[in-house]
Backbone as XML, in Angstrom:
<?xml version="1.0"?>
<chain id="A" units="angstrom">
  <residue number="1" name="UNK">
    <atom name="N" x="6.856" y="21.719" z="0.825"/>
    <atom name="CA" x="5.967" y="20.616" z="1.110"/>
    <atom name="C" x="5.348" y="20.149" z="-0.209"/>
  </residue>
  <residue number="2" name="UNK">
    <atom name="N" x="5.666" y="18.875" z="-0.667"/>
    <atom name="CA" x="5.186" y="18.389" z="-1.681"/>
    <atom name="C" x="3.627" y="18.582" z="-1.580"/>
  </residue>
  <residue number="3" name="UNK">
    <atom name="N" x="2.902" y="19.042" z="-2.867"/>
    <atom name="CA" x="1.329" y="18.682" z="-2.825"/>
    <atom name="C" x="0.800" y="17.375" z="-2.995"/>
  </residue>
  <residue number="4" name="UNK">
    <atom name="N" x="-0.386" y="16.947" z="-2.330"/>
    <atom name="CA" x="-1.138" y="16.022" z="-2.113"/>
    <atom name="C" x="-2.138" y="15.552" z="-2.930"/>
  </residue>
  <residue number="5" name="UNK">
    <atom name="N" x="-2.565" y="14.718" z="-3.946"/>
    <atom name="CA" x="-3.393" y="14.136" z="-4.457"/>
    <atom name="C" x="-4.326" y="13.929" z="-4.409"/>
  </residue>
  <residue number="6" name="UNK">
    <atom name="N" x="-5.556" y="14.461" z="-4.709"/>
    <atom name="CA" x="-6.888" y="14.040" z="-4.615"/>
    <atom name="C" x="-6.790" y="12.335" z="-4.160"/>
  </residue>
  <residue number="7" name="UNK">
    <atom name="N" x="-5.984" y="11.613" z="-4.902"/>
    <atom name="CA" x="-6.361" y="10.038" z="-4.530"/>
    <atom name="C" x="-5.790" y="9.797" z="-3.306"/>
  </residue>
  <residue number="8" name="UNK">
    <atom name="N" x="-4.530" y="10.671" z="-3.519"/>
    <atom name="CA" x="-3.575" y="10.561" z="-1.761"/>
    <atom name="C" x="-4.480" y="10.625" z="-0.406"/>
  </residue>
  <residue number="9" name="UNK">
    <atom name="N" x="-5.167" y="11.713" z="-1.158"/>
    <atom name="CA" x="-6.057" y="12.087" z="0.616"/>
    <atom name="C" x="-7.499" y="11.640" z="0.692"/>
  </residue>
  <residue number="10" name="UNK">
    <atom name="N" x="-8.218" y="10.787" z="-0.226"/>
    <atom name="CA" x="-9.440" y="9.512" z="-0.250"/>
    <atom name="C" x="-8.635" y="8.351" z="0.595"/>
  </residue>
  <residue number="11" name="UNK">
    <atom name="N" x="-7.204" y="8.184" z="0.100"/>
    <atom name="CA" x="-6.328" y="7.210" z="0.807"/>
    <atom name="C" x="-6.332" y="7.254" z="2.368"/>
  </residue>
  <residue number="12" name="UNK">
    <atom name="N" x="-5.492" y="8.471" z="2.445"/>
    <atom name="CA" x="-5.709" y="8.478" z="4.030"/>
    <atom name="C" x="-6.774" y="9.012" z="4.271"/>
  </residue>
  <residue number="13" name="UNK">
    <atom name="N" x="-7.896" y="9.296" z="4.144"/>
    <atom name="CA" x="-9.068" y="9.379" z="4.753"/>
    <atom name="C" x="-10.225" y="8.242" z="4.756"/>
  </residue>
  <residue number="14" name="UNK">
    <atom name="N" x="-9.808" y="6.867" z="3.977"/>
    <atom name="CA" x="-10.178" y="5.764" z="4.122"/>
    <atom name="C" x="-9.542" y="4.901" z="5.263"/>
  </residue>
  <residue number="15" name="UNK">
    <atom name="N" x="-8.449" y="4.928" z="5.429"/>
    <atom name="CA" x="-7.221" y="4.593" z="6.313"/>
    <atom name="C" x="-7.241" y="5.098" z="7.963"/>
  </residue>
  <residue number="16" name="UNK">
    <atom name="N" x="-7.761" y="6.262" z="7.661"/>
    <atom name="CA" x="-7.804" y="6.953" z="9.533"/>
    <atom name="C" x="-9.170" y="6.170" z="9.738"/>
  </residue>
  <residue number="17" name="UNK">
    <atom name="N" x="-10.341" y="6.805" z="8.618"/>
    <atom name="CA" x="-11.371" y="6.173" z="9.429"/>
    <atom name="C" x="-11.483" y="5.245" z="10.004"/>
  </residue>
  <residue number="18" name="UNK">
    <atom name="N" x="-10.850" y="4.211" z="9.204"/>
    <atom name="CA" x="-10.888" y="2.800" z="9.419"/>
    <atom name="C" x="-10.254" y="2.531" z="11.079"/>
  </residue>
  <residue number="19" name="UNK">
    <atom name="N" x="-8.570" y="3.405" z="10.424"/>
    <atom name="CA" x="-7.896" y="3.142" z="11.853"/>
    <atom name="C" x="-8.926" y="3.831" z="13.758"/>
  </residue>
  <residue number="20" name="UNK">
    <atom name="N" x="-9.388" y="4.826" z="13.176"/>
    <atom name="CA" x="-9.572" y="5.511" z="14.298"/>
    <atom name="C" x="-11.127" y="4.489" z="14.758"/>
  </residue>
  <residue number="21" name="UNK">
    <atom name="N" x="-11.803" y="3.984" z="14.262"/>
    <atom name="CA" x="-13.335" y="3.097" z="14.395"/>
    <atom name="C" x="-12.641" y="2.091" z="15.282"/>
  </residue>
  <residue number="22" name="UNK">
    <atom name="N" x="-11.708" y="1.448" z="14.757"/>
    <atom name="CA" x="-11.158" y="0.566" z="15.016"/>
    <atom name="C" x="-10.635" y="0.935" z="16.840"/>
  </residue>
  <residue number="23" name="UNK">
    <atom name="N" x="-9.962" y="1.523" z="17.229"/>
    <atom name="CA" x="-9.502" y="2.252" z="18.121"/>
    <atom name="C" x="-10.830" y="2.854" z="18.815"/>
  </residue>
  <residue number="24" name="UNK">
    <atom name="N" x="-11.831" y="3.279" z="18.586"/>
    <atom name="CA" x="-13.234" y="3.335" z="19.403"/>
    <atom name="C" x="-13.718" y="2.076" z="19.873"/>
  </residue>
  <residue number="25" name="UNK">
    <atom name="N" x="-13.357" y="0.817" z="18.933"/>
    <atom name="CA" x="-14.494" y="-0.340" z="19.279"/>
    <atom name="C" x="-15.710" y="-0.250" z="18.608"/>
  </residue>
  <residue number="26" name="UNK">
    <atom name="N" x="-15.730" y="0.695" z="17.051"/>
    <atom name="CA" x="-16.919" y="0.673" z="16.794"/>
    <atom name="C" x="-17.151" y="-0.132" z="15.179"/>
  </residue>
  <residue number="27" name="UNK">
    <atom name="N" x="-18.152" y="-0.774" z="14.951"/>
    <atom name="CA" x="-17.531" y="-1.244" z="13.420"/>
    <atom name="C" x="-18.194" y="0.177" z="12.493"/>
  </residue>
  <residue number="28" name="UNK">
    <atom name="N" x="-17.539" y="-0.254" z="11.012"/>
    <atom name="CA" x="-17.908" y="0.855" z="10.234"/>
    <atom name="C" x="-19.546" y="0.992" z="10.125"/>
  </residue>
  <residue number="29" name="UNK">
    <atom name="N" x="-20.444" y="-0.328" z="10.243"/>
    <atom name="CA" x="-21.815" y="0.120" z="10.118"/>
    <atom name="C" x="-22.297" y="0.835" z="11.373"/>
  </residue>
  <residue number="30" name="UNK">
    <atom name="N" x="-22.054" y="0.424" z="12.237"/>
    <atom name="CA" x="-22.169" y="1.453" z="13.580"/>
    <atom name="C" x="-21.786" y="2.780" z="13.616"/>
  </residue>
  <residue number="31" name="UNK">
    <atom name="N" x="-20.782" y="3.125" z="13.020"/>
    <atom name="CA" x="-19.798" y="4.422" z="12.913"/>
    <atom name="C" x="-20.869" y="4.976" z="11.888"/>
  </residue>
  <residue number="32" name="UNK">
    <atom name="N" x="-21.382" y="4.745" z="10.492"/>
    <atom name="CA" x="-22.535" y="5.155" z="9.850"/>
    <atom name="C" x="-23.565" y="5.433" z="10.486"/>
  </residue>
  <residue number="33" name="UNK">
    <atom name="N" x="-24.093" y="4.732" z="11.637"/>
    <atom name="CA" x="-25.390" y="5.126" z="12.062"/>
    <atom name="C" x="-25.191" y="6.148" z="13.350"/>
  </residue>
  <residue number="34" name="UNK">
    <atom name="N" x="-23.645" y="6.155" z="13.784"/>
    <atom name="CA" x="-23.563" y="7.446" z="14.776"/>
    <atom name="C" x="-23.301" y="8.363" z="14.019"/>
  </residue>
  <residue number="35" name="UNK">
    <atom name="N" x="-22.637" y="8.736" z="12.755"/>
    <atom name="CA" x="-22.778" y="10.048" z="11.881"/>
    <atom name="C" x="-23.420" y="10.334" z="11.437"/>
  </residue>
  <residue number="36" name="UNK">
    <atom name="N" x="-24.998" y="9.479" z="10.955"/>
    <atom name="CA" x="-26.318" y="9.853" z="10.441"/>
    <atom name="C" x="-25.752" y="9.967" z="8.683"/>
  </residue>
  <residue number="37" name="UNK">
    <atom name="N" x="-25.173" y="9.135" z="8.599"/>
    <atom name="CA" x="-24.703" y="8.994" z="6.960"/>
    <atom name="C" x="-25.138" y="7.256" z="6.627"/>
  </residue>
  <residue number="38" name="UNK">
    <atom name="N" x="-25.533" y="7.233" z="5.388"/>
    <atom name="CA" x="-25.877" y="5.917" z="4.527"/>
    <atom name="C" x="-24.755" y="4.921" z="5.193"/>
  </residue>
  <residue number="39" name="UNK">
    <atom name="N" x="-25.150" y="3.790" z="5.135"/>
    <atom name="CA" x="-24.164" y="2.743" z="5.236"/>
    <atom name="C" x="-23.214" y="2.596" z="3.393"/>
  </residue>
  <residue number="40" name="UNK">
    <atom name="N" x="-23.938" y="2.605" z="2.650"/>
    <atom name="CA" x="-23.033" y="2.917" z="1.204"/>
    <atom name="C" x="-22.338" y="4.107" z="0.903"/>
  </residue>
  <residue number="41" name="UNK">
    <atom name="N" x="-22.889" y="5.270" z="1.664"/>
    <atom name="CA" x="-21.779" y="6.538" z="1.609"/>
    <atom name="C" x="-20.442" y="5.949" z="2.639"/>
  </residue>
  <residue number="42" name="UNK">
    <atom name="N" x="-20.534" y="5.242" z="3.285"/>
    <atom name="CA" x="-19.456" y="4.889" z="4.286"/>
    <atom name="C" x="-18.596" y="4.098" z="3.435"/>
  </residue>
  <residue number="43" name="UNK">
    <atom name="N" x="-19.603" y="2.734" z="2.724"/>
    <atom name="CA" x="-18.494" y="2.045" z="1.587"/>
    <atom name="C" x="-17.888" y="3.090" z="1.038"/>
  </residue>
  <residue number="44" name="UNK">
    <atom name="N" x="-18.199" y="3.970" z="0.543"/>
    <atom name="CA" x="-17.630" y="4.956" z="-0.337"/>
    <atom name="C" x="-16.178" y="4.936" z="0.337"/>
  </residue>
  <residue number="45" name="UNK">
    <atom name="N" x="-16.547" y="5.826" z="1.272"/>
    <atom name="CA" x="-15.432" y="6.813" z="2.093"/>
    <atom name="C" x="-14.587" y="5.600" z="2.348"/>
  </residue>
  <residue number="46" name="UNK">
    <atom name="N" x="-14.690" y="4.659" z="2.883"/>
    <atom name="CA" x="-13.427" y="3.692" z="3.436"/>
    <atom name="C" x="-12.615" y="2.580" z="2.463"/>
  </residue>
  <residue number="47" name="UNK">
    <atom name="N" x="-13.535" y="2.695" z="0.632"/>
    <atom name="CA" x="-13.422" y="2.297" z="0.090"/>
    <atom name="C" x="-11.892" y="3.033" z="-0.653"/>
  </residue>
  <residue number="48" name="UNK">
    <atom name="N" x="-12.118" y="4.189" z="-0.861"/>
    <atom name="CA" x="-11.093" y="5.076" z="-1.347"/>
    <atom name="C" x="-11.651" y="5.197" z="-3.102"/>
  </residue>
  <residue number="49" name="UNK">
    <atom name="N" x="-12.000" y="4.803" z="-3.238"/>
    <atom name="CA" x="-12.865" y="5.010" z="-4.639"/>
    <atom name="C" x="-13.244" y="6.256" z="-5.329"/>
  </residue>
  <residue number="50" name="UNK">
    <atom name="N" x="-14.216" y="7.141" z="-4.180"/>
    <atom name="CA" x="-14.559" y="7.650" z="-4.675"/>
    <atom name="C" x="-14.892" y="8.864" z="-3.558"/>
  </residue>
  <residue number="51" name="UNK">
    <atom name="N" x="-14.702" y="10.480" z="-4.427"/>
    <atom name="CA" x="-14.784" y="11.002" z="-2.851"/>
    <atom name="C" x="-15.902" y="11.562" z="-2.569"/>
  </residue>
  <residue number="52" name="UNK">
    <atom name="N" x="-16.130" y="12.143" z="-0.974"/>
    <atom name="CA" x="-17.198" y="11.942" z="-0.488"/>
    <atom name="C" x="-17.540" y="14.208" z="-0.075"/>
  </residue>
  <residue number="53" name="UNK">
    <atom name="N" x="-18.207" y="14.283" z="0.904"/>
    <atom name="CA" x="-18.761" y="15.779" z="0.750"/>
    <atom name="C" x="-17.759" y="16.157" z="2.234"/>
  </residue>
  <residue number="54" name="UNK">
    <atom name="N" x="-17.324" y="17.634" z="2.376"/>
    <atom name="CA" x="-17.081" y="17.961" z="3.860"/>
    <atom name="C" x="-17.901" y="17.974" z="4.817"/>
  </residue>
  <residue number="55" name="UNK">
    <atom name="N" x="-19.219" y="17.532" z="4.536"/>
    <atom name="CA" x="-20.430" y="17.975" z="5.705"/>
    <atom name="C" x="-20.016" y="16.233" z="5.804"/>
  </residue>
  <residue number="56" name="UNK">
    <atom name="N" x="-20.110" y="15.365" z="5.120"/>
    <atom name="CA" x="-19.728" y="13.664" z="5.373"/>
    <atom name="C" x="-18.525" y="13.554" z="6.318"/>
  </residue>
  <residue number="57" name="UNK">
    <atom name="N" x="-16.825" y="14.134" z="5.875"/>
    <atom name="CA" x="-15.926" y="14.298" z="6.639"/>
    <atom name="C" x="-16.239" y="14.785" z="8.223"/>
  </residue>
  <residue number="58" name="UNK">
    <atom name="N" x="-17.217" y="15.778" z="8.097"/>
    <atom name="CA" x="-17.431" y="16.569" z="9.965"/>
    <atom name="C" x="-18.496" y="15.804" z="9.942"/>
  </residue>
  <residue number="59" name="UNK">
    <atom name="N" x="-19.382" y="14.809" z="9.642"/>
    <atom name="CA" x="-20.262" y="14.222" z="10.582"/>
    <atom name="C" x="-19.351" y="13.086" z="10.987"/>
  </residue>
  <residue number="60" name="UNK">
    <atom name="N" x="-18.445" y="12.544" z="10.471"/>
    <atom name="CA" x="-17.591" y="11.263" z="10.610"/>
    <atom name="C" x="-16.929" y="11.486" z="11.656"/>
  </residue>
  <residue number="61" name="UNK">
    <atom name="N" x="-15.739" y="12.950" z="11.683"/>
    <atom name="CA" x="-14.942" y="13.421" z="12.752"/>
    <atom name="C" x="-15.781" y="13.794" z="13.705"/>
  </residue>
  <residue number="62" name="UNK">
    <atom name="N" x="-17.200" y="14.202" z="14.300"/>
    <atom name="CA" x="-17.856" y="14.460" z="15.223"/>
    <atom name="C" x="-18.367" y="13.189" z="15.726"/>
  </residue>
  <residue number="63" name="UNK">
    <atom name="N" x="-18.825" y="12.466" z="15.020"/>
    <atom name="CA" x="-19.338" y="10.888" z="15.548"/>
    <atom name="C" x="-17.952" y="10.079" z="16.305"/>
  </residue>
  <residue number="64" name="UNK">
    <atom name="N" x="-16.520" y="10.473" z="15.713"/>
    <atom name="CA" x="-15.245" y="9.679" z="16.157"/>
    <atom name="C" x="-14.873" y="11.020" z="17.571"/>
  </residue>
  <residue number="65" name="UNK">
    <atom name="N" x="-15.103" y="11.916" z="17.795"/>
    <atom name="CA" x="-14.937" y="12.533" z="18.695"/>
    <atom name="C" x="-13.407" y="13.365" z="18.560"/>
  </residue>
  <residue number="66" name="UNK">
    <atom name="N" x="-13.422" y="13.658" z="16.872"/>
    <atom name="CA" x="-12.057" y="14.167" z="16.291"/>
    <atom name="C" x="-12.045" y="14.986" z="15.776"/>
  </residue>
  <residue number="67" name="UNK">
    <atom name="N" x="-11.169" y="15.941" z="15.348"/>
    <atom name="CA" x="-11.034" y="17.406" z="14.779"/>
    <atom name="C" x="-11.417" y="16.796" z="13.395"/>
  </residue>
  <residue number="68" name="UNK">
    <atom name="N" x="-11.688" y="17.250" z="12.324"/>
    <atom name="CA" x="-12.081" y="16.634" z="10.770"/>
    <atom name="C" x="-10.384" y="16.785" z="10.067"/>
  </residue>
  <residue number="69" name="UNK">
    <atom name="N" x="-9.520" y="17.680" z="10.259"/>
    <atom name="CA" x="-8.384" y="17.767" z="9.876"/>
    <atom name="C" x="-7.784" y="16.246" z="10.539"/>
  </residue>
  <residue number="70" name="UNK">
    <atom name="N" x="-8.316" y="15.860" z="11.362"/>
    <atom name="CA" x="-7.489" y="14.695" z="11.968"/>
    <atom name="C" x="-7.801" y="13.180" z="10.579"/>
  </residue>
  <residue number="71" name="UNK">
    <atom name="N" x="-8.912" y="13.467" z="10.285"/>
    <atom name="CA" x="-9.164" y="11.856" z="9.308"/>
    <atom name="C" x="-8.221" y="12.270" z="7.750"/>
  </residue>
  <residue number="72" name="UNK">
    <atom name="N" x="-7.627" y="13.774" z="7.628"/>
    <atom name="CA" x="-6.523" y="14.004" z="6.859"/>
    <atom name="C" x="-5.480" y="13.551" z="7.001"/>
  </residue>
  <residue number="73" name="UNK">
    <atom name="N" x="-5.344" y="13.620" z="8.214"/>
    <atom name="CA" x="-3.813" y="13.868" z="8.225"/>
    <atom name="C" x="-2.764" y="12.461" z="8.218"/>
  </residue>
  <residue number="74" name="UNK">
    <atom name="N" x="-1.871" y="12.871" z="7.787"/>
    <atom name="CA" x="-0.783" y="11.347" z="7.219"/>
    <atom name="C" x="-0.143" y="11.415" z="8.648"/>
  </residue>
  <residue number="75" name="UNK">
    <atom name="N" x="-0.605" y="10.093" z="8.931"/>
    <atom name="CA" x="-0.194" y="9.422" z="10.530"/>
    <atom name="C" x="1.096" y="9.371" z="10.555"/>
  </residue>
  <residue number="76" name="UNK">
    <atom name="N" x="1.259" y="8.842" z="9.337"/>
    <atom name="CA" x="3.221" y="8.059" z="9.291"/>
    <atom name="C" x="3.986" y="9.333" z="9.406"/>
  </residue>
  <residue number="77" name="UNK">
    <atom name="N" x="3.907" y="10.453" z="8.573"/>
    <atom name="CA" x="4.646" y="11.734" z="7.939"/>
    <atom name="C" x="4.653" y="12.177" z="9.966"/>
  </residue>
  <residue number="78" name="UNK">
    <atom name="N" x="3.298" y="12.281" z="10.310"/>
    <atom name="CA" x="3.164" y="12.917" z="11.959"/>
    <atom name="C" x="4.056" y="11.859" z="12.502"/>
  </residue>
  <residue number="79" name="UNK">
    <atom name="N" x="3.887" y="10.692" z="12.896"/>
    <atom name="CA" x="4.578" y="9.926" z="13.797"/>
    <atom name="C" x="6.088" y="9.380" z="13.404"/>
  </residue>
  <residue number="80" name="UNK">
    <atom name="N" x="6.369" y="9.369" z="12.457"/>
    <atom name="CA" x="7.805" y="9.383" z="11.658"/>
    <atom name="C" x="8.521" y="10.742" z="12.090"/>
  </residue>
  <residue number="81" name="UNK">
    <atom name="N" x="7.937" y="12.187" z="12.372"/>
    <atom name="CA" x="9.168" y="13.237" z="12.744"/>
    <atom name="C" x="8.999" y="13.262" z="13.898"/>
  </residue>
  <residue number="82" name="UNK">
    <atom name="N" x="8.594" y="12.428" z="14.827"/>
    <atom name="CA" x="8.866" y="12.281" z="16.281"/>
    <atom name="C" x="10.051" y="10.850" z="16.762"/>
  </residue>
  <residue number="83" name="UNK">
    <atom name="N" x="9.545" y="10.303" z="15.593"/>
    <atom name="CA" x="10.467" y="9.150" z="16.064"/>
    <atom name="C" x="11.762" y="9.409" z="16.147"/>
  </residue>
  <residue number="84" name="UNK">
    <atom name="N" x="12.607" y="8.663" z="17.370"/>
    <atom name="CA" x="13.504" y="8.982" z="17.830"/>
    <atom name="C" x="14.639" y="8.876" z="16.817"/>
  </residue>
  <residue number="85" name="UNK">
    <atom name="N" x="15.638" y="9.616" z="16.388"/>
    <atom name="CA" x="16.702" y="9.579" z="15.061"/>
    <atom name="C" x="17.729" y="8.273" z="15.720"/>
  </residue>
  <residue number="86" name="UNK">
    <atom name="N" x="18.076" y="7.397" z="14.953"/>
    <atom name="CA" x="18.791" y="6.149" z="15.521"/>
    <atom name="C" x="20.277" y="6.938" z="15.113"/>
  </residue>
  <residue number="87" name="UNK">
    <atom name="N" x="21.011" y="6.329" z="15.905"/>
    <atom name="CA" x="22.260" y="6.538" z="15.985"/>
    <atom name="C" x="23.183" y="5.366" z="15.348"/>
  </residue>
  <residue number="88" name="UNK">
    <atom name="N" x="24.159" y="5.581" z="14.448"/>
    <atom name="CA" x="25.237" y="4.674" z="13.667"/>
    <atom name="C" x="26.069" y="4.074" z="14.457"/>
  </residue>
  <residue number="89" name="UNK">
    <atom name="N" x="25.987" y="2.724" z="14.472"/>
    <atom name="CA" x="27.271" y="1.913" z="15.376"/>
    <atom name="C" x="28.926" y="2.128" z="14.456"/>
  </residue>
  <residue number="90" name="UNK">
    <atom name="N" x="29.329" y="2.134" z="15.329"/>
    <atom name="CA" x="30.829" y="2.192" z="14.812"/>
    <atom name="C" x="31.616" y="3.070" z="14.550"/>
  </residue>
</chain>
């Protein structure tokens, strides 16, 4: 398993949040005031800029109603080895 990048995983952890808020119905300043985190620590985190604390990650994944490994994890890499293998014409 290739290793992962400090910038790789600000990436997808800007990217889930976003995706998973989105998928609640909640906007990101709302999603800040249900994790009890700054509205500029949130720019931070969804910004990808710059990274943020694990107590920030588990108030985020507890406010989204998600494991904290979940705002890690690479959606595509998960949903890409389920996708069905296409078969070659001819």
């Amino acid at each position: 398993m290739p290793a992962v990048t400090p910038m790789e995983l600000r990436r997808l952890l800007a990217e889930n949040v976003r995706e998973l808020a989105k998928e609640a119905g909640v906007s990101l300043n709302k999603l800040a005031d249900m994790a009890a985190i700054s509205r500029p620590t949130m720019h931070f985190l969804v910004s990808s800029r710059s990274s943020v604390g694990v107590d920030t990650i588990a108030k985020v994944a507890d406010a989204l109603g998600q494991p904290p490994a979940r705002l890690l994890a690479d959606r595509r890499a998960v949903l890409g080895s389920r996708a069905p293998k296409r078969r070659r014409s001819g």
